[in-house]
N, C-alpha and C positions, 0 to 999 in steps of 0.2 A: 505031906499031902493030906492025912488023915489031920493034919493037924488044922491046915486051911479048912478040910469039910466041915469039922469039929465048931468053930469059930463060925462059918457060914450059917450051919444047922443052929446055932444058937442067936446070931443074928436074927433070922427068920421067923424063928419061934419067939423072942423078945419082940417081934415086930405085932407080930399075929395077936401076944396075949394083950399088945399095948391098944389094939384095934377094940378086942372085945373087951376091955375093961375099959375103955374111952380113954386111955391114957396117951402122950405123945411117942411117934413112935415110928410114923406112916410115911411114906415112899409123897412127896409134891412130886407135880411134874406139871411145868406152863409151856407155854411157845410162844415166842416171838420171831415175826414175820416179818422182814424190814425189805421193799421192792423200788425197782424206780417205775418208770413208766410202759418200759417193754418189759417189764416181770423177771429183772436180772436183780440178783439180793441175794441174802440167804434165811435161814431158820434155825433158830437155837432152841430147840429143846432142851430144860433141864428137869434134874431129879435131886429131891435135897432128902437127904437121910439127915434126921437129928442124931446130935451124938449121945442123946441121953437114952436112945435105942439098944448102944452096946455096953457092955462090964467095962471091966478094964482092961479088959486085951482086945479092946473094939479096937486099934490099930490095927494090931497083926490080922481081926475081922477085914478092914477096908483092904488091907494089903492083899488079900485072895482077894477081894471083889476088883479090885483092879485087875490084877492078870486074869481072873474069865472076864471082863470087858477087853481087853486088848485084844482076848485072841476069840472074841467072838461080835465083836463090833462092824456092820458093813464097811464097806471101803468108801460109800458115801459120804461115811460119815466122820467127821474128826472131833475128838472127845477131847475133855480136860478135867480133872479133877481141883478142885478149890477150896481148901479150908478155912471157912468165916468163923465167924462168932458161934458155937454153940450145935453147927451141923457142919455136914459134908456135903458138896454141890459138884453133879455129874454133870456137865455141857458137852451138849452134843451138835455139832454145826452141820447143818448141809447148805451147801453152796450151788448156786444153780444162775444160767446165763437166761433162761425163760421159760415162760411157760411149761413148753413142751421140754425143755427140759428138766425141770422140776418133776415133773410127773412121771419120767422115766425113771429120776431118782428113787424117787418115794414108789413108786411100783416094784424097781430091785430092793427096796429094804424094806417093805411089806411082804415081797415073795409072790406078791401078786396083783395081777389089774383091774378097774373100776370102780376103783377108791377115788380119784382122780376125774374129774370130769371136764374137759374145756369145749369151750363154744363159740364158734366164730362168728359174728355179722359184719358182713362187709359190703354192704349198699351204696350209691351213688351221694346220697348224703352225709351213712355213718358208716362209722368203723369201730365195731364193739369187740373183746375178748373177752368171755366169761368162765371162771373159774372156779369148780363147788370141790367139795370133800366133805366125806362122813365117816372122818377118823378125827379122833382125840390125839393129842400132843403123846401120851402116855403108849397111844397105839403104834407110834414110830420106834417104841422100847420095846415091842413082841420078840425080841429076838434077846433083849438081856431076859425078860419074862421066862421062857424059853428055855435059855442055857441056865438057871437057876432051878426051875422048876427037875430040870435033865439029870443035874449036877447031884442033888440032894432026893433025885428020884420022890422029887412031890407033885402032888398035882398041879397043874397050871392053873385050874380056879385059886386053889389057895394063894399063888403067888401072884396073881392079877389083881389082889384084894388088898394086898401092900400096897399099890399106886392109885394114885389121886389127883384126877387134874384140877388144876386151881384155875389155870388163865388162860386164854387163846387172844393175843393182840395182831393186828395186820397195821404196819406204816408203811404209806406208798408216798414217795416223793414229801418223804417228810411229814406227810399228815396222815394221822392216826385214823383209820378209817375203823368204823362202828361194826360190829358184828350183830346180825340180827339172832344167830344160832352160835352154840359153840364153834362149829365145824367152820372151817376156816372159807371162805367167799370172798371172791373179785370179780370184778366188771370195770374194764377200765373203757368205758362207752364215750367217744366223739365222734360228735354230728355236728351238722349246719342247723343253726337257730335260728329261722325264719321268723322274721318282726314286723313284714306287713307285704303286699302285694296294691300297687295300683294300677290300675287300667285307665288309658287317657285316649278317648277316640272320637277323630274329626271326620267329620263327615262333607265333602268337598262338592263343591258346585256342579260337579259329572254326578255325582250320586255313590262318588267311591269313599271308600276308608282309611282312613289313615290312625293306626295306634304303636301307640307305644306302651310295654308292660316295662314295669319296676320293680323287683323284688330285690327287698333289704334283709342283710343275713347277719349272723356274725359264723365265722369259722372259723369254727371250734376243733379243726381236724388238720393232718398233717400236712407238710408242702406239697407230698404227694398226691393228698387226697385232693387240695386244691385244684393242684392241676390238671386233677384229670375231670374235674368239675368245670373247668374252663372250655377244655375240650370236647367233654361230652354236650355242653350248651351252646357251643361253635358250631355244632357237628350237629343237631338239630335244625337249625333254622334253614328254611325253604329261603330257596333265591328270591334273591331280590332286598334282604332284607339286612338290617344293621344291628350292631349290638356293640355294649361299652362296658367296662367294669370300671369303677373308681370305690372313693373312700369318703364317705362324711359321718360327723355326729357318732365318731368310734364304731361305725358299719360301713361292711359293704356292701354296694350295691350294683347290680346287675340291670341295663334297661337294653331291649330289644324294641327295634320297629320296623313297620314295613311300610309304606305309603302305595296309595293309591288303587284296593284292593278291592273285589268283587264283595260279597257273601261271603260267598265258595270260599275265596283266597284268602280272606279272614277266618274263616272258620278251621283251615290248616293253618293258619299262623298262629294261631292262640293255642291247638289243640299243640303244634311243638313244643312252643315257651311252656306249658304248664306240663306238658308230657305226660298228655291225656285227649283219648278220646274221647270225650263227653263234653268237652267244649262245642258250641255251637252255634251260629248264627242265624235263624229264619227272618224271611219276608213275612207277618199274619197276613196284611193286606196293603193294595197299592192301588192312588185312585189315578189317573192321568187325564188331562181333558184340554180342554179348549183355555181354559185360567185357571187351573189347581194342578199342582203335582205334590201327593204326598203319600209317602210309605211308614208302614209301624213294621217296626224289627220286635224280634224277644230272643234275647240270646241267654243261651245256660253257661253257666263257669261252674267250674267241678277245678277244687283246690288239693285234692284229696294229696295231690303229690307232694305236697310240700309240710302236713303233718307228719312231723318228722321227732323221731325219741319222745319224750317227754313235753315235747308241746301240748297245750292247751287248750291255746287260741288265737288266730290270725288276724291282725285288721287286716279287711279290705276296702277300698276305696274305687268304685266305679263314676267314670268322668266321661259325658259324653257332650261334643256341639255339634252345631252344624253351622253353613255358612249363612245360610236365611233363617232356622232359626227350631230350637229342637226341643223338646220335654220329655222327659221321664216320668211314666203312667206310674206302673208301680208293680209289684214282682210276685211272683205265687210264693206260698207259702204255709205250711198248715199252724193247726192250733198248738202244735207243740213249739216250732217255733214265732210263734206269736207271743207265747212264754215267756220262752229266751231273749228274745228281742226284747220285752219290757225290763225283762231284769237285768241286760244293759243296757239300757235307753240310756240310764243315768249316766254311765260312764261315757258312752258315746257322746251324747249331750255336750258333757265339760270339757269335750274333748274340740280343738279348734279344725272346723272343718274347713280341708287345705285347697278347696273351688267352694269358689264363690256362687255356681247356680251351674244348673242341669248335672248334677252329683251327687252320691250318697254315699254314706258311710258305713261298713259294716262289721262286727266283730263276731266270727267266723269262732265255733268249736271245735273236737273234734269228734260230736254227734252227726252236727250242721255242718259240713262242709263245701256245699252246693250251694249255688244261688241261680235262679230266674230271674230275670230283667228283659223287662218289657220300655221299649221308649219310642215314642212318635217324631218324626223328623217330617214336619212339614218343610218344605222348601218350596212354595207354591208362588206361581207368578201372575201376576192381574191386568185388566185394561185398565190403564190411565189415565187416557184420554182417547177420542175418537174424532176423527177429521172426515166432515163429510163435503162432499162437492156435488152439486148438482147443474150439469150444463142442461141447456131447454135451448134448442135449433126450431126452425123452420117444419112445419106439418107434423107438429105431435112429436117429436123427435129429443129426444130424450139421452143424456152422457151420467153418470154416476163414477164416481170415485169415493168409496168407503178407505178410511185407513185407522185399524185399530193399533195404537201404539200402547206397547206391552213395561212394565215398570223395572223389567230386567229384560235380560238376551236368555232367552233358553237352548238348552243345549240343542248341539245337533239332531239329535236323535229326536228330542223334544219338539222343534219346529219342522220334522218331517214329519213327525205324529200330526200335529197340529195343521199341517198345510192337507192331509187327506180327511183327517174330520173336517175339516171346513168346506174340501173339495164332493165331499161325501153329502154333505149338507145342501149345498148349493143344486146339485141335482143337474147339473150342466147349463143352471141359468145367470151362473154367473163366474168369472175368473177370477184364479187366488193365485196372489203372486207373495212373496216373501222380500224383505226389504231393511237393511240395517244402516242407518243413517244417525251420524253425530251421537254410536255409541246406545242408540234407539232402533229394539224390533219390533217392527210392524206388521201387519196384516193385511194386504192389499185387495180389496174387493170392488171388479167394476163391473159394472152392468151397463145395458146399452138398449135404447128400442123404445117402445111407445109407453106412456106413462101408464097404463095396466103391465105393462111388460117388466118395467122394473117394481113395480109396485109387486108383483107376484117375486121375482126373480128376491126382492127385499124380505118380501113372509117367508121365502123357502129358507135361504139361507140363517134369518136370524129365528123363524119361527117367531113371528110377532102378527099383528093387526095392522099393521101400517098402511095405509091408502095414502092418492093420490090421485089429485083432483085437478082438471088441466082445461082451460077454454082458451077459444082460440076466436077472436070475429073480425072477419075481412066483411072492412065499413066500403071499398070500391077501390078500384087501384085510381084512379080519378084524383082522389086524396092521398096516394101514394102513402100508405099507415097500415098498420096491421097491431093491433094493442094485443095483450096476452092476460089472462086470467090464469094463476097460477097456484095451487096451494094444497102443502101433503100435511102429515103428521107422520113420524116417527115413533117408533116405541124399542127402547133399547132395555127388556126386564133384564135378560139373563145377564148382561152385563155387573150387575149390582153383588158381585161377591163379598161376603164378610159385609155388606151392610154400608158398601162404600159405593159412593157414584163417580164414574170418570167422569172426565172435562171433558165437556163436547162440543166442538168448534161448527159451525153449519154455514156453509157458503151457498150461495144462487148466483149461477151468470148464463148469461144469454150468450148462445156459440157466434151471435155477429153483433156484437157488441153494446145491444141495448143497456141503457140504462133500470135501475131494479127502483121501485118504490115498495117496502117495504110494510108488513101489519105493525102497528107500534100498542100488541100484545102480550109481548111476550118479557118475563123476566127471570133473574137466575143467573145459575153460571154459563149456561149453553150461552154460547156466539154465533147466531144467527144473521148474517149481515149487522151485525153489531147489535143485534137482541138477545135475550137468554131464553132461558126453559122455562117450563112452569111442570110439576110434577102432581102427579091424582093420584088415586086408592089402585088404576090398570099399570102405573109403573112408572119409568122415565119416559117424559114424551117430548117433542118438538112439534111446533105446527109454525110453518111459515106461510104466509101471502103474501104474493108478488103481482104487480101490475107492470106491464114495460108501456112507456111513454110510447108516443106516436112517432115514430120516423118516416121523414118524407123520404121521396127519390128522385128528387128534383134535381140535388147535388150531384147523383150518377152522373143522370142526362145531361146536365151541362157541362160534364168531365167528357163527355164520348163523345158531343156536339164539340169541344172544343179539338179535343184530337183528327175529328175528320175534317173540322176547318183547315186545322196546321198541314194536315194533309196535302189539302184543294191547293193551299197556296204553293209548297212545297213544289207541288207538281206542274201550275201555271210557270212559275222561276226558269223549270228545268226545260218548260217546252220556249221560253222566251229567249233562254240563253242558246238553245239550239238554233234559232230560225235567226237570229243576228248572226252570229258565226254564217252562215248560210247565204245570208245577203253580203256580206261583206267577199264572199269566195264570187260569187256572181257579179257583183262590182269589178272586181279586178280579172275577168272572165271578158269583159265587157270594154275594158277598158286596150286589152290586148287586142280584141278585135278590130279596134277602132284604126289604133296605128295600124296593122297589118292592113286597113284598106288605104289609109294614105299614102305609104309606102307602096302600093300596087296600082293607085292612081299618080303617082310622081313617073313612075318610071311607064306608063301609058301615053302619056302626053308628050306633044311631039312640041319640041323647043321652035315655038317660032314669033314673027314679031307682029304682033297682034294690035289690030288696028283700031282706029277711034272709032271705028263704028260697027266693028267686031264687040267692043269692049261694052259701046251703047247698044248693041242689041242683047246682051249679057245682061248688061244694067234693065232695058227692060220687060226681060223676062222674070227677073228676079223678081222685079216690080210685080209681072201680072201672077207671079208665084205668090208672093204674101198676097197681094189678096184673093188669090184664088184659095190661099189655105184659111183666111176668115170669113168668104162668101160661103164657101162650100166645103164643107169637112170631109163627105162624102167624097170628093176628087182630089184629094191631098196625095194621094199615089200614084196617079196621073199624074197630076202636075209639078210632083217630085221629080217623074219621073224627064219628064220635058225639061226641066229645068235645070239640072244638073247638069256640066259637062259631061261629055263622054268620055267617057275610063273603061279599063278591059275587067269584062266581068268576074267579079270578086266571087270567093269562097260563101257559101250560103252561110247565115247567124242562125244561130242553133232558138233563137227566140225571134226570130223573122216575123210572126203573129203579132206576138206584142209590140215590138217596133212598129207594124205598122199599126195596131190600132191607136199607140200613140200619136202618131203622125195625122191621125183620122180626127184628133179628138184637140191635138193643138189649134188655135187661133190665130196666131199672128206671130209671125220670126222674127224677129227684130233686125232685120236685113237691111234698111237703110242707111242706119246707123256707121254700118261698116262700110256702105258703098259711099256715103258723102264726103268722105275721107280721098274718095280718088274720083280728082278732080281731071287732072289731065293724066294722059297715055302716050308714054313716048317708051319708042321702039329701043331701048339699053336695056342695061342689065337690072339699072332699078327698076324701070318697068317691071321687069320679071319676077323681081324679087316683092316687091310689093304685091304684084298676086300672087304668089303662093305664100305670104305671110296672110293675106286676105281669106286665101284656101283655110289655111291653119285655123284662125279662128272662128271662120264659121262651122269645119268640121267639129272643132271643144266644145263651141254655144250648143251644137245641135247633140253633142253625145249629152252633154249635161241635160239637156232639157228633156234626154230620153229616160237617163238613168233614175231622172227628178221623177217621168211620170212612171216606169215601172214600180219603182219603190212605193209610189203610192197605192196605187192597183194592188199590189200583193196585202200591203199595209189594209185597205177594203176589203179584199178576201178574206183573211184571216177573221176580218172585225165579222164579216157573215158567218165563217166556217163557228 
């Protein structure tokens, strides 16, 4: 044992004088560091003693220094000893599964902690472990230092002045990483490297928004870390809205959208995606009217979230349309970066801008990482044409149909705006009606009443000068004419938006259906009875003059004289066809009676045999009958009376007057006629029957000749009535 001290104490001291005479002699001591990526590896500390340190019993030297290393060596650690060329080399191995285990290591074989320093970042983007120490390779041998210093009872200065560190190298996953200090450092830092951000936003014919964001990454971080980057941007987005992940150009990329969104519902859907409240959407102002609808937005983007590790700098790219039609003013900004901006203009510049209009491009630091953006979205709708109608009735009397047709359909909400400004305008002098035809909105305004009435009712609602000028002369109704003096002017200024004139069609009609003669004044595009406009320094104007031709009413009167002709005759028909039915019922009225009196005179008469001179005083009565009925008219019913046999008196004739005034007004019977026929009179049965055949026929002659002259008499009355 005294022999090992002996040998060690001369060791030591050989070391010591080799130190201060500059001679070789000194304790190396390096480390190498060899890790994977979760910090599992080990550390080999060595120590090289040269052998020109010892005499010639430097064996039996090294042979103590091995047994006090074996039995004062930590349990961390596992040693080897190696004999090269010229020296002896001490390896000393610690093995570690990570980090944190390493440090627990090296804390038991220092004896104590703080040496040691790790640091975690574990953010949504990155995942860093950071790893310091401010020990030397030679300071993991404080415990051979130590037990040598103990052993030989020297000081531990002295024996700390034998070692020398040469080298501290660290290899992670193979490659050599740089040390900026001796003391050994890691950072094994993965993030997500965000390569650009675009905003792409349509602005839709309601007035909403629709966007889509795009952010391009590369990730640079674990399966884990992905995934729960997947989830954390899943898990972000406000309803309603979509999201995709894929892969192009060795990136991935990320695009969210929402459609059809307020401000408001824009300005949370941006403020999610960027995972930032400083996103924002404002209205500055908004005009709405009667032909213009237009709004200026300025919205802020704040990228701040996505300067991540070692980033630099962002492109971003803002893309905005509309459906009618949109611009981009331009964005606040100070003199700092106005700077910046110049001094990438250039690179921007070379760089292919990915829209073609309403977009710009921006490269984003991370001083600058905000931006303002201001952009106007006109979307404004205009008259295109205007359809005017003007009826002209009878006593000043006056019909108006205005119809402005609009060069798009505006929204709902837009043409109820539009139907109370106009209703507000018009002042209750006139009605506004709304009207979508063949894909075309209109504007329906009519007025009604005396030609001062819409001539005011026309200045209210368009706020114009407009007159109207109306004559009217009744030449006598004698000439059945009424001609018309007619003639306004028009002024449509406000119409003239942006510097554009609508088409203006101009009709005139007469409510009963005169014909129009026209002024042949007027030219342009206005359609005025097939004339145009003519336009002055006061605006768009129309002036038409009308004359209506003279209408007779001749043509009435002979349409009313003809119906109450057809009438007269109508109604003569009806009374002629009554009064024949009428006489025909009294004909055979007449005819009934006649038999019932022969029949009532047959069976009167008494059958007997009637003599020649029965028969001649028969014959000459008859005789003084005829001409008692052509001497004297006036005793025709006497001598009717005398002259007829005698028969039992018959049932009275409901027209017994008439009968007799006929009788009164006959001349002459033709009674001989039938008496010359019977010659002789002999007492048989022809006798008998030959008179009452005789009877027979002069009762027929004489009904006939009665029913002959009643017919006539009624036929005279009528012709008086």
């Amino acid at each position: 044992m005294k022999t090992q001290a002996k040998w060690l104490l001369l060791l030591l001291i050989s070391v010591m004088v080799m130190l201060m005479t500059g001679c070789g002699g000194e304790v190396r001591t390096s480390s190498e560091t060899e890790v994977d990526a979760n910090w599992a590896g080990t550390r080999i500390v060595t120590a090289r003693f040269s052998r020109s340190t010892f005499n010639r019993e430097a064996d039996t030297t090294i042979r103590s220094l091995d047994k006090l290393i074996q039995k004062e060596c930590p349990s961390q650690l596992e040693w080897e000893r190696v004999l090269k060329s010229g020296y002896y080399e001490y390896s000393f191995q610690l093995s570690f599964t990570s980090m944190e285990d390493y440090k627990q290591k090296v804390d038991a074989i220092l004896g104590e902690t703080g040496h040691v320093i790790i640091e975690t970042v574990d953010t949504l983007y990155e995942e860093e472990t950071i790893l310091k120490e401010d020990i030397e390779p030679s300071d993991l041998l404080n415990w051979l230092k130590e037990a040598i210093a103990k052993e030989e009872n020297e000081a531990l200065a002295n024996v700390e002045r034998l070692f020398r560190d040469y080298s501290n190298e660290l290899i992670c996953n193979g490659e050599k990483i740089k040390l900026e200090e001796d003391y050994l450092s890691y950072s094994n830092n993965r993030h997500v490297e965000f390569k650009g951000i675009d905003f792409v936003t349509d602005i839709t014919e309601d007035n909403l928004f629709n966007r889509t964001i795009e952010i391009r990454m590369l990730l640079n971080i674990s399966e884990e870390k992905q995934a729960q980057i997947r989830e954390e941007f899943a898990k972000r987005l406000p309803a309603g809205a979509t999201s995709t992940w894929g892969e192009k150009d060795n990136q991935t990329f990320y695009q969210a959208a929402m459609q059809n969104m307020t401000p408001e519902q824009l300005t949370k859907f941006t403020n999610a995606v960027m995972d930032s409240q400083a996103n924002g959407m404002n209205i500055i102002s908004a005009s709405t009217g009667l032909f213009q609808f237009r709004q200026e937005f300025e919205e802020s983007i704040d990228l701040s979230s996505y300067f991540v590790g070692n980033t630099d700098e962002l492109p971003f790219v803002y893309y905005a349309k509309g459906s009618e039609g949109i611009s981009l003013l331009s964005f606040e900004e100070t003199d700092e970066q106005e700077q910046q901006d110049q001094s990438h203009s250039q690179k921007t510049s070379e760089t292919e801008f990915p829209y073609a209009e309403n977009g710009y491009q921006v490269l984003l630091d991370g001083d600058v990482d905000e931006e303002v953006i201001s952009f106007l979205f006109d979307n404004s709708y205009e008259v295109s044409s205007i359809d005017v109608n003007t009826d002209v009735g009878w006593n000043d009397k006056f019909e108006r149909t205005i119809v402005l047709n609009y060069d798009r359909i505006p929204l709902q909400k837009e043409q109820e705006t539009i139907k109370k400004i106009m209703e507000d305008e018009a002042q209750g002098l006139s009605t506004i009606a709304l009207q979508t035809q063949d894909n075309v909105f209109g504007i329906v305004v009519k007025q009604s009443g005396t030609a001062d009435e819409i001539t005011t009712a026309f200045q209210t609602i368009f706020n114009s000068d407009s007159y109207i000028s109306y004559e009217q002369d009744y030449t006598g109704m004698l000439k059945f004419a009424m001609p018309y003096q007619f003639a306004e002017k028009l002024y449509f200024d406000q119409f003239l938006v942006n510097g554009e004139m609508p088409q203006i069609v101009y009709h005139t009609n007469f409510l009963n259906g005169e014909q129009v003669q026209e002024d042949n004044t007027l030219s342009g595009r206005i359609t005025a009875n097939g004339k145009g406009y003519e336009e002055n320094s006061q605006g768009l104007s129309v002036e038409v003059a009308v004359v209506a031709t003279q209408q007779s009413y001749l043509p009435i009167f002979l349409i009313v004289l003809a119906i109450l002709l057809i009438g007269t005759v109508l109604l003569l028909i009806i009374r002629w066809i009554r009064n024949r039915m009428k006489k025909k019922k009294e004909t055979a009225s007449n005819v009934e009676e006649h038999k019932a009196n022969e029949l009532s005179l047959e069976e009167s008469q008494t059958i007997q045999e009637p003599t020649e001179q029965t028969i001649q005083e028969k014959s000459n009565s008859e005789n003084e009958m005829a001409e008692t009925i052509m001497d004297s008219p006036g005793k025709k019913e006497a001598d009717w009376d005398a002259w007829k046999p005698p028969v039992k008196e018959l049932p009275t004739v409901a027209e017994a007057n008439e009968i007799a005034s006929v009788r009164g007004e006959k001349k002459r019977v033709d009674i001989p006629s039938i008496r010359d026929e019977k010659k002789t009179v002999v007492q048989d049965s022809k006798a008998l029957e030959a008179e009452a055949q005789w009877k027979e026929e002069l009762e027929k002659a004489l009904a006939q000749e009665v029913n002959k002259t009643i017919d006539e008499r009624k036929e005279e009355n009528n012709s008086n009535e």
